[in-house]
C-alpha atoms as a printed R data frame, in Angstrom:
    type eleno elety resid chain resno      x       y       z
1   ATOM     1    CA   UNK     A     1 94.871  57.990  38.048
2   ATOM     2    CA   UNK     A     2 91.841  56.616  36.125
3   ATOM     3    CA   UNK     A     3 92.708  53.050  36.420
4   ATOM     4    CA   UNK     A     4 94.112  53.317  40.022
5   ATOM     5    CA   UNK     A     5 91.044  54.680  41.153
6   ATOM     6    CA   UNK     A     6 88.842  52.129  39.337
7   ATOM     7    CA   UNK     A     7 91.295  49.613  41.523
8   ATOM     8    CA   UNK     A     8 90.234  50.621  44.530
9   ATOM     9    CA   UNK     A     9 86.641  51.069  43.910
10  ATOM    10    CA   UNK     A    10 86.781  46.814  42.815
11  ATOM    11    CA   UNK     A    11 89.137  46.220  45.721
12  ATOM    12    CA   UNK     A    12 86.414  48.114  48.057
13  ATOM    13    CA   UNK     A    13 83.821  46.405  46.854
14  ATOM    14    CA   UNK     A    14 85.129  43.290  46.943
15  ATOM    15    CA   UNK     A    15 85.939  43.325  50.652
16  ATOM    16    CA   UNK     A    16 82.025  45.007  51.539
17  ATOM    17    CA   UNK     A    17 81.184  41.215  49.904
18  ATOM    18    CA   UNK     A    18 83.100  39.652  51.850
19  ATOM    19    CA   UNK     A    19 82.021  41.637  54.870
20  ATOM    20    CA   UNK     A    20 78.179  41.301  53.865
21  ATOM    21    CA   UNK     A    21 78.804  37.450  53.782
22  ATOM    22    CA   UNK     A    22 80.219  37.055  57.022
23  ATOM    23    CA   UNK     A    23 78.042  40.092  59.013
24  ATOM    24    CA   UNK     A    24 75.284  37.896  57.608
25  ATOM    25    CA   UNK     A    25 76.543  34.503  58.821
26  ATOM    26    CA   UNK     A    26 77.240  36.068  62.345
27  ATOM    27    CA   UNK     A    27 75.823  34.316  64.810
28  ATOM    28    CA   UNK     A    28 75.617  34.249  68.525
29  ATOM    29    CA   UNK     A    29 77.904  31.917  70.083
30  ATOM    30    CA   UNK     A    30 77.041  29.445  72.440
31  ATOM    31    CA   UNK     A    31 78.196  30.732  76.079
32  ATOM    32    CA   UNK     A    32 78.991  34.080  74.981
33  ATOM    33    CA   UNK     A    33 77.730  36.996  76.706
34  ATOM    34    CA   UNK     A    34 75.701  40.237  75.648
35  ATOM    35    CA   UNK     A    35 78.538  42.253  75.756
36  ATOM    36    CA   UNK     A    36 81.076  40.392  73.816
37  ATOM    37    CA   UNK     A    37 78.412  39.573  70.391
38  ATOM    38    CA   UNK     A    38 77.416  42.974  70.340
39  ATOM    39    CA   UNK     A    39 81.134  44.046  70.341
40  ATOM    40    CA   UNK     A    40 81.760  41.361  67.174
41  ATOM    41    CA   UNK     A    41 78.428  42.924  65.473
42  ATOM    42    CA   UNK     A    42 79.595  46.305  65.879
43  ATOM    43    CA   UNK     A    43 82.854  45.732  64.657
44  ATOM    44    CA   UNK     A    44 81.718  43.788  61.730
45  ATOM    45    CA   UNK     A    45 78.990  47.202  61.085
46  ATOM    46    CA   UNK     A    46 82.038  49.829  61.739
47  ATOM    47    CA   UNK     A    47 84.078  48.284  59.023
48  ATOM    48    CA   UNK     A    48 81.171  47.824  56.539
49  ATOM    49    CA   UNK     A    49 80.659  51.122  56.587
50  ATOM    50    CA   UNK     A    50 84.309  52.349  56.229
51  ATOM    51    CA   UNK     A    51 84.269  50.222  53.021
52  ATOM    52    CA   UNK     A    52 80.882  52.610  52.034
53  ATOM    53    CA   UNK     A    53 77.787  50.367  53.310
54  ATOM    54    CA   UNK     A    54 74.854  52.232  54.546
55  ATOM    55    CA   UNK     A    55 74.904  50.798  58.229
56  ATOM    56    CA   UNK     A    56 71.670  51.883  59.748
57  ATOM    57    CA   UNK     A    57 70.476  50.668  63.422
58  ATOM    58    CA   UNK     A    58 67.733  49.038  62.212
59  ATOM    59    CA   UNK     A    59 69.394  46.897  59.985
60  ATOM    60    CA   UNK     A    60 71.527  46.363  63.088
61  ATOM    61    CA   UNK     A    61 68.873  45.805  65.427
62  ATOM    62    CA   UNK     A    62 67.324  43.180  63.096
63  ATOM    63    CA   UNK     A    63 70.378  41.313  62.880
64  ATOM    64    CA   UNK     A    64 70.800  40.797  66.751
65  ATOM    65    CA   UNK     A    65 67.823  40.062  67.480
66  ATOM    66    CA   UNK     A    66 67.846  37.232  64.385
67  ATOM    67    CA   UNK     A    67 70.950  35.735  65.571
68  ATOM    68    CA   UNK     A    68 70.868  35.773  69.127
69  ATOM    69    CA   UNK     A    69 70.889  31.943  71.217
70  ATOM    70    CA   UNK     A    70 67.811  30.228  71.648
71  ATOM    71    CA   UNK     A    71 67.337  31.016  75.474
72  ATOM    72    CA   UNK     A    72 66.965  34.930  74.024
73  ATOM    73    CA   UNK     A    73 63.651  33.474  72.107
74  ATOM    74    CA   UNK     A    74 61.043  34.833  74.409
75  ATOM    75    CA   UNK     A    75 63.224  37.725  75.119
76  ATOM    76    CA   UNK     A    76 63.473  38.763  71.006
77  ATOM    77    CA   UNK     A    77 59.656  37.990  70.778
78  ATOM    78    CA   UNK     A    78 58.225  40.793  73.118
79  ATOM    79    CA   UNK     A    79 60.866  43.083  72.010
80  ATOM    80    CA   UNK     A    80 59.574  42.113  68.681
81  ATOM    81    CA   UNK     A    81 55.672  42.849  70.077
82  ATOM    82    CA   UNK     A    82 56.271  45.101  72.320
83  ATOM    83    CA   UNK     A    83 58.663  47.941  70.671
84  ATOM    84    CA   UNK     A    84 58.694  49.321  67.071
85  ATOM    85    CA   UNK     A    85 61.951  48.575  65.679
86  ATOM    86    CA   UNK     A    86 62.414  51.121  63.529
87  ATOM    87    CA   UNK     A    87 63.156  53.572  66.319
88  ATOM    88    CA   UNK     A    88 64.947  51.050  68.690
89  ATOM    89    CA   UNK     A    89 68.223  52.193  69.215
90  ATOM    90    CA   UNK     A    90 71.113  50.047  69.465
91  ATOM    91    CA   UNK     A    91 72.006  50.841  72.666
92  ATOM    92    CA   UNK     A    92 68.243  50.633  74.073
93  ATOM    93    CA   UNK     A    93 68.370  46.870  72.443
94  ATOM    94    CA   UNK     A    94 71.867  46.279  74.015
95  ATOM    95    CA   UNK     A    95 70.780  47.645  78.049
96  ATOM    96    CA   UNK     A    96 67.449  45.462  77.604
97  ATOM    97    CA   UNK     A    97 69.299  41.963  76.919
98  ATOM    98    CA   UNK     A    98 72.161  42.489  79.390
99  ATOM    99    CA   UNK     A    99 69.384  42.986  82.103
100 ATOM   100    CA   UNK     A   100 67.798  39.470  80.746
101 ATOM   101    CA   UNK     A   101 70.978  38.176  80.374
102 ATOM   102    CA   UNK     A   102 71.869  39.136  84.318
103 ATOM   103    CA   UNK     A   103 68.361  37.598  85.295
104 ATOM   104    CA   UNK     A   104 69.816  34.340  83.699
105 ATOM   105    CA   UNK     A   105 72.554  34.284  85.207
106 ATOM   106    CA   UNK     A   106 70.853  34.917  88.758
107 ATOM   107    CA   UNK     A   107 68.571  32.298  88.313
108 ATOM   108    CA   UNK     A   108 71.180  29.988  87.306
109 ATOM   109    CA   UNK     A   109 73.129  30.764  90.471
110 ATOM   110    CA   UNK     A   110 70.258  30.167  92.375
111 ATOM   111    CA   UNK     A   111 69.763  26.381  90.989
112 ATOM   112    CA   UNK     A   112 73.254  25.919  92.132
113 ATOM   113    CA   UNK     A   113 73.265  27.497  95.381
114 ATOM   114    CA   UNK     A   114 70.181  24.846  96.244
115 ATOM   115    CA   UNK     A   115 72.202  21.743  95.331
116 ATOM   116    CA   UNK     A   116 72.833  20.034  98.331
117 ATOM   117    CA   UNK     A   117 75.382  17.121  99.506
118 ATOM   118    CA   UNK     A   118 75.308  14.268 102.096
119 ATOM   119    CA   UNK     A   119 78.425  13.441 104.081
120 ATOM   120    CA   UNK     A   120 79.353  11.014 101.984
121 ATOM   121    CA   UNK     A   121 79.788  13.711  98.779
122 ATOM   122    CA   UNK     A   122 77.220  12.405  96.619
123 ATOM   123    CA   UNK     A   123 74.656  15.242  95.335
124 ATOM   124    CA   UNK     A   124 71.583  15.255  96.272
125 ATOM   125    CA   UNK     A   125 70.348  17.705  93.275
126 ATOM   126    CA   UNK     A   126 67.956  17.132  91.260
127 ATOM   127    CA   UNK     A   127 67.933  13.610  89.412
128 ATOM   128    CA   UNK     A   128 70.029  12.116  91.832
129 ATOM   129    CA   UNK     A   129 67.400   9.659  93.007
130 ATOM   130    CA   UNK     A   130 66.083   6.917  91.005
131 ATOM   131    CA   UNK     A   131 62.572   5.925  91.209
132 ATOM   132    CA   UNK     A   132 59.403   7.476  93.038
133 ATOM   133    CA   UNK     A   133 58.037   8.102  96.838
134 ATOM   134    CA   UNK     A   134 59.484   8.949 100.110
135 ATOM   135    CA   UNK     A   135 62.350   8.208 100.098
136 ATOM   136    CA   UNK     A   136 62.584   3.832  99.411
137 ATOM   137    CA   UNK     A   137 65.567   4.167  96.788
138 ATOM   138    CA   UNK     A   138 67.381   6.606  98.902
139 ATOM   139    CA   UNK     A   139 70.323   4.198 100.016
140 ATOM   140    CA   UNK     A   140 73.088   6.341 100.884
141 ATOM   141    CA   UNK     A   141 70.674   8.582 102.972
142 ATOM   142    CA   UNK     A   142 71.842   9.316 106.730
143 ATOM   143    CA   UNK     A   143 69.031   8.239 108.536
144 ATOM   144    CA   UNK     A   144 70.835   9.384 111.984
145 ATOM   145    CA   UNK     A   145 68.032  12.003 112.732
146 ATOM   146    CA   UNK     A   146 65.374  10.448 111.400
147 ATOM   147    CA   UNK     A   147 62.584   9.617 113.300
148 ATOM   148    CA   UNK     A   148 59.902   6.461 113.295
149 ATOM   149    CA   UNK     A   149 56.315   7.836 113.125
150 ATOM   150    CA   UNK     A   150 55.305   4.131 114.612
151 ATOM   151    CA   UNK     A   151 57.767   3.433 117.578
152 ATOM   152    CA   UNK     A   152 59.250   7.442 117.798
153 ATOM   153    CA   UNK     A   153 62.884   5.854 117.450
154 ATOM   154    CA   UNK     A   154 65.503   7.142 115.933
155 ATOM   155    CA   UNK     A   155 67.607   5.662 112.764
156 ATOM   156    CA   UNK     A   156 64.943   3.949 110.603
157 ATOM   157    CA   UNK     A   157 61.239   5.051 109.149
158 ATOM   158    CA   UNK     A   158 57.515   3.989 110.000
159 ATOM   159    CA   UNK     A   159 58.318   1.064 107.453
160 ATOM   160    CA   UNK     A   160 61.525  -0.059 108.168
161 ATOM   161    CA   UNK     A   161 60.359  -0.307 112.365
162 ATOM   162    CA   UNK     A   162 61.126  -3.548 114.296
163 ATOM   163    CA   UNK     A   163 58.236  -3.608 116.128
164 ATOM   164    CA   UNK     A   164 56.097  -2.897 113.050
165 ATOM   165    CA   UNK     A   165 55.402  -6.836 112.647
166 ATOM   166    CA   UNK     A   166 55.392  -7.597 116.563
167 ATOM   167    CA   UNK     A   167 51.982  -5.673 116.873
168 ATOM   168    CA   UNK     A   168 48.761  -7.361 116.488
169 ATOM   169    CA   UNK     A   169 45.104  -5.546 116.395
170 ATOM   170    CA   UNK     A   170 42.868  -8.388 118.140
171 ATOM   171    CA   UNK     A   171 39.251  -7.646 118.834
172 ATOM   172    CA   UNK     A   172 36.862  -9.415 121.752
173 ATOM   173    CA   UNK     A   173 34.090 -11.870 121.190
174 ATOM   174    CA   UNK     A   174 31.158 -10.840 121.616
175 ATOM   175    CA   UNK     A   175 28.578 -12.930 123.964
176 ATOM   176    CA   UNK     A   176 25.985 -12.173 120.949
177 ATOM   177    CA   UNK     A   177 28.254 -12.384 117.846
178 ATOM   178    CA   UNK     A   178 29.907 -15.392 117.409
179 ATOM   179    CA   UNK     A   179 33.122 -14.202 115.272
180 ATOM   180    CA   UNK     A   180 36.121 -13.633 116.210
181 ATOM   181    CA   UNK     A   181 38.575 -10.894 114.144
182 ATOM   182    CA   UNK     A   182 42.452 -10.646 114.243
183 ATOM   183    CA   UNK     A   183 44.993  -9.012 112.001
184 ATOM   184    CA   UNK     A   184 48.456  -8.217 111.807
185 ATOM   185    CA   UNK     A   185 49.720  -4.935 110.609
């Protein structure tokens, strides 16, 4: 009975390393939500502790909040500042980064709702354009309802306008002055 027991204490103790090792390497995935790491930490914590480990939610909390993915950073640091630790609660830990986590996800739903397209099915989000000012590398713009500032026409801008190099400023002679002034615009 001795030796059997002895066994089993090596056996269990061998396994809690191997469960040490790998609740230590646990990481946050990439693309994973809230819900689903704290799941894999809590399963990795609930058999720790059936193989005798002293599983307390601090050392818990301290492990999420070490591992989590870098857009959590801010998020971990006033947690961090903000609340002691030692009383945080895993499930007081778990409600505050699903509500950051849904706040993510809002905002990036929002950047997608504003992405816009032209006719021909080219986005227009951000990037898309090369180069800088109003619009002068925009090629596959429609300019249908755009209007010229100059001439009040529609389908080309102030600097695109046909009559933009027909116009000339000319200014009179004076009987006094003798200079004359003209330009083109």
């Amino acid at each position: 009975m001795k030796k059997k027991f002895e066994g089993n204490a090596r056996v269990k103790r061998s396994h809690l390393q191997a469960l040490r090792r790998e609740f230590e390497t646990l990481e946050m995935r990439s693309g994973e939500g809230v819900t689903e790491y704290f799941f894999r930490v809590m399963t990795m914590a609930n058999k720790m502790q059936i193989y005798g480990e002293d599983m307390q939610d601090v050392k818990v909390v301290e492990k999420i909040l070490r591992s989590l993915t870098e857009k959590f950073n801010y998020v971990v640091c006033s947690i961090e500042e903000l609340k002691d630790i030692d009383v945080l609660t895993i499930d007081e830990l778990k409600s505050s980064l699903i509500v950051h986590e849904q706040k993510f996800q809002r905002r990036n739903g929002e950047e997608q709702s504003l992405k816009v397209t032209s006719e021909g099915g080219r986005s227009h989000g951000r990037g898309t354009y090369r180069g800088r000012g109003r619009g002068r590398g925009r090629a596959d713009f429609n300019k249908a309802t755009v209007e010229c500032y100059r001439c009040h026409q529609l389908r080309h801008f102030w600097y695109e306008c046909p009559s933009r190099n027909k116009e000339a400023n000319y200014a009179q002679l004076d009987e006094e002055e003798e200079m004359f002034l003209m330009s083109y615009v």
